[in-house]
KOLGU-846143 format. One record per residue (C-alpha): x, y, z negated. Coordinates in steps of 0.5 Angstrom, whole numbers, padded with zeros to 4 digits, always signed. Each point is the difference from the previous one (the first is absolute). Example, Ala and Ser with C-alpha at 12.3 -4.5 7.8 and 13.67 -1.06 7.14 Angstrom:
2
+0025-0009-0016
+0002+0007+0002
end
This chain:
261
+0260+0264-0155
+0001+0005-0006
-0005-0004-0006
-0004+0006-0001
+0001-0001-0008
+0008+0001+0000
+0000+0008-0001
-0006-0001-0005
+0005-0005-0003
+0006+0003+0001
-0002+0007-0003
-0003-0004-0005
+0007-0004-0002
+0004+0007+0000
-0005+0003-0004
+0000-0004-0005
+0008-0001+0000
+0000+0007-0001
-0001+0000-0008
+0002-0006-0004
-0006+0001-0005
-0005+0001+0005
+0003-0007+0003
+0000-0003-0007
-0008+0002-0001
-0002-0001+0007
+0003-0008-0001
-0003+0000-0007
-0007+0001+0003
+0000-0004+0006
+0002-0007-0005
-0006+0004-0005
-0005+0000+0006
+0002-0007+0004
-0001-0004-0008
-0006+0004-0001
-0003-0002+0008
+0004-0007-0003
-0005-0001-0006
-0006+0002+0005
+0002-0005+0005
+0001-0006-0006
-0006+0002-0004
-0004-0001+0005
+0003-0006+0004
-0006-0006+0000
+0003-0007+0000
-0004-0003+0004
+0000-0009+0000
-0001-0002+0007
-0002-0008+0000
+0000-0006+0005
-0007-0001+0001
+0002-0008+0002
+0005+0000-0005
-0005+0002-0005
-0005-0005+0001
+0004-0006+0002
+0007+0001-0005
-0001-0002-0007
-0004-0007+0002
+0000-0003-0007
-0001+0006-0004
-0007+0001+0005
-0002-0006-0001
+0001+0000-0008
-0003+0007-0001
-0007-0003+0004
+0001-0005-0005
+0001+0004-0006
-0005+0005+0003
-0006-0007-0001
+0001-0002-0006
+0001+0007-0004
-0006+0003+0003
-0005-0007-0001
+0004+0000-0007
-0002+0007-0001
-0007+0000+0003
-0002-0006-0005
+0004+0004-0006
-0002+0007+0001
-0008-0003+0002
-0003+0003-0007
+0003+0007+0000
-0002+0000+0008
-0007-0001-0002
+0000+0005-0006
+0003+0005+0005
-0006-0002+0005
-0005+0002-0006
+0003+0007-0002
+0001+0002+0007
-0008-0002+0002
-0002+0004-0007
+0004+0006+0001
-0003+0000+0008
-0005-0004+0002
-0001+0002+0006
+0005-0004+0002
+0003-0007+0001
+0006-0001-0005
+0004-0002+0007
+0003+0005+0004
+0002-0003+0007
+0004+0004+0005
+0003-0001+0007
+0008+0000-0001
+0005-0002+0006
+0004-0006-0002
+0007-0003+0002
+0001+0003+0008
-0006+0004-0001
-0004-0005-0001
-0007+0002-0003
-0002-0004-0005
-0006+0002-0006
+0003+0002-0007
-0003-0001-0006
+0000+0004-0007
-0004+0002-0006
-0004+0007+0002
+0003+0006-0004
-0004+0005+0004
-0007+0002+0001
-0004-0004+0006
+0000+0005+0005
+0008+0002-0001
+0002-0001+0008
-0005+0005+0001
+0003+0005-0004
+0007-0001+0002
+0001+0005+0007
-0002+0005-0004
+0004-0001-0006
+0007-0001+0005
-0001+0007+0001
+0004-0002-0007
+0004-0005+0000
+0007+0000-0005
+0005-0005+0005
+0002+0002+0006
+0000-0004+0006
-0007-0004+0002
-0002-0003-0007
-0006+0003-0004
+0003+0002-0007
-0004+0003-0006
+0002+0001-0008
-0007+0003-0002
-0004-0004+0006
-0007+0002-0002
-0002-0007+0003
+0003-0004-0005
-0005-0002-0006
+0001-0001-0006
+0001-0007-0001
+0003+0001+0006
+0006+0005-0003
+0002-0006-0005
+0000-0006+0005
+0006+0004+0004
+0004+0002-0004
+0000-0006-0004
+0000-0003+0008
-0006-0005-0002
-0003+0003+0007
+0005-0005+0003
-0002-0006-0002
-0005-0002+0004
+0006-0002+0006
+0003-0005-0004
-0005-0004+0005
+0002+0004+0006
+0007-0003-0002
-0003-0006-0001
-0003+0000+0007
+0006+0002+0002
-0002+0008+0004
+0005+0002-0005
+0006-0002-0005
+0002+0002-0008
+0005+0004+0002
+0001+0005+0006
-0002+0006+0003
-0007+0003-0002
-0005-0002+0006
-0001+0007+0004
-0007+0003+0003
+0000-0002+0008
-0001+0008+0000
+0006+0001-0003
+0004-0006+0004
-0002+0005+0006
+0004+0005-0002
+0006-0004-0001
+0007+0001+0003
+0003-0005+0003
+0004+0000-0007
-0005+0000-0004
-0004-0007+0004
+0006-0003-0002
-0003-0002-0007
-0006-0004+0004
+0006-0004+0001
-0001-0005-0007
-0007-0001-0004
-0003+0005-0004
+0001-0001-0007
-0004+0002-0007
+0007+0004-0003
+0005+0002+0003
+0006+0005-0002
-0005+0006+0001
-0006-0003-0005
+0005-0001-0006
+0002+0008+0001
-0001+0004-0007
-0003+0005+0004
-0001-0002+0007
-0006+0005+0002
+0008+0004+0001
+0002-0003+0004
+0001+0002+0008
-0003-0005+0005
+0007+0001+0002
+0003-0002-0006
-0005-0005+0000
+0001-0003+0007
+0007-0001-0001
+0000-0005-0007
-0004-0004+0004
+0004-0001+0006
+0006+0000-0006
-0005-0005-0003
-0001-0005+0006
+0008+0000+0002
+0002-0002-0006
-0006-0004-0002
+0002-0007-0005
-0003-0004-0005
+0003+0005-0006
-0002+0006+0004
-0007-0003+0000
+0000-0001-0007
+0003+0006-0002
-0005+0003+0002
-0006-0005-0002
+0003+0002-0008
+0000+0007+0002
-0007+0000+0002
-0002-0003-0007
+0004+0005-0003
-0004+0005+0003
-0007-0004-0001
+0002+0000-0007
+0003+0007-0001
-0006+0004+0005
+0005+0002+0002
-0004+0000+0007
-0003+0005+0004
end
């Protein structure tokens, strides 16, 4: 049987072979049009990390049992440390908001999903979860994460404790218990983890940490749940003791810089 497309492509070949310029201009849009479509393609190609669930949870026996460790002894060391500034943060945040426990509490899915509670300083008014479906309505990050840079809940000792990542302190003893690490992907809502592709579940696949590659970015409010995912599967791929440190100095610098959000 005939293609049906052959005198279309015929008539179309002679046509062309007719006048040399016409060919000429017609290759040099075709090689025009097949960059631009190459440029489309290529910018919007996400490389996606697919991990080996029992690759990631067996390989890497003595970094595992190190980073326990380390995880014990730096969070017990920094509970001790830090107790004057935590007490001092607890007073502010009861003086500026008194309605409230300076503790906030929140139930967060750790490794494989597991649900464990997560403490932190309170920064928010005491009926923050209250307030939240409505202002999803607002959100600023894609995906199945709440995020606000002007979020109306957030107090005013509150504005100060997250931008310098003081908020956080309080898991140093859900490090300590161990429901979490110093460094891995932040703790997700179970709502959230109800969302999730299967890609995105991956990264229930190690600990929970208090910083990661997305906590030390100068701006990273910015930053697309896409975007944010992938450096968290890059993280757990490539995880090692001068990744964890790298990224335990960079968080300092952001405390010290207030370079947070």
């Amino acid at each position: 049987m005939e293609n049906p497309y052959s005198h279309r492509g015929r008539e179309e070949h002679h046509a062309v072979e007719k006048t040399p310029a016409a060919r000429s201009a017609a290759d040099g849009r075709g090689i025009l049009e097949m960059s631009e479509t190459t440029v489309r393609q290529v910018a919007s190609t996400r490389e996606q990390i697919w991990l080996n669930r029992e690759q990631v949870r067996k390989g890497k026996t003595v970094y595992r049992a190190l980073k326990r460790a380390q995880d014990i002894f730096f969070s017990l060391l920094a509970l001790i440390v830090l107790s004057p500034l935590l007490l001092i943060v607890a007073i502010a945040i009861v003086i500026d908001d008194p309605k409230g426990s300076p503790i906030f509490t929140q139930v967060r899915s750790g490794i494989d999903g597991k649900e464990f509670r997560i403490h932190k300083f309170r920064s928010m008014c005491v009926d923050a979860e209250a307030k939240l479906a409505d202002l999803k309505l607002h959100t600023e990050m894609n995906g199945p994460i709440f995020k606000q840079k002007d979020d109306p809940r957030i107090t005013r000792v509150g504005h100060f404790i997250r931008k310098c990542g003081i908020d956080e302190l309080p898991q140093l003893w859900d490090i300590l218990v161990g429901s979490m690490s110093i460094v891995g992907p932040r703790p997700p809502l179970p709502c959230e983890v109800a969302e999730y592709t299967d890609y995105e579940r991956q990264r229930l696949y190690v600990r929970p940490g208090l910083t990661c590659i997305w906590q030390i970015q100068p701006h990273r409010n910015d930053i697309t749940f896409d975007e944010w995912m992938d450096m968290d599967m890059r993280y757990i791929r490539d995880r090692s003791f001068w990744l964890d440190w790298k990224l335990i100095f960079g968080t300092v610098w952001t405390v010290f810089a207030g370079t947070g959000e």
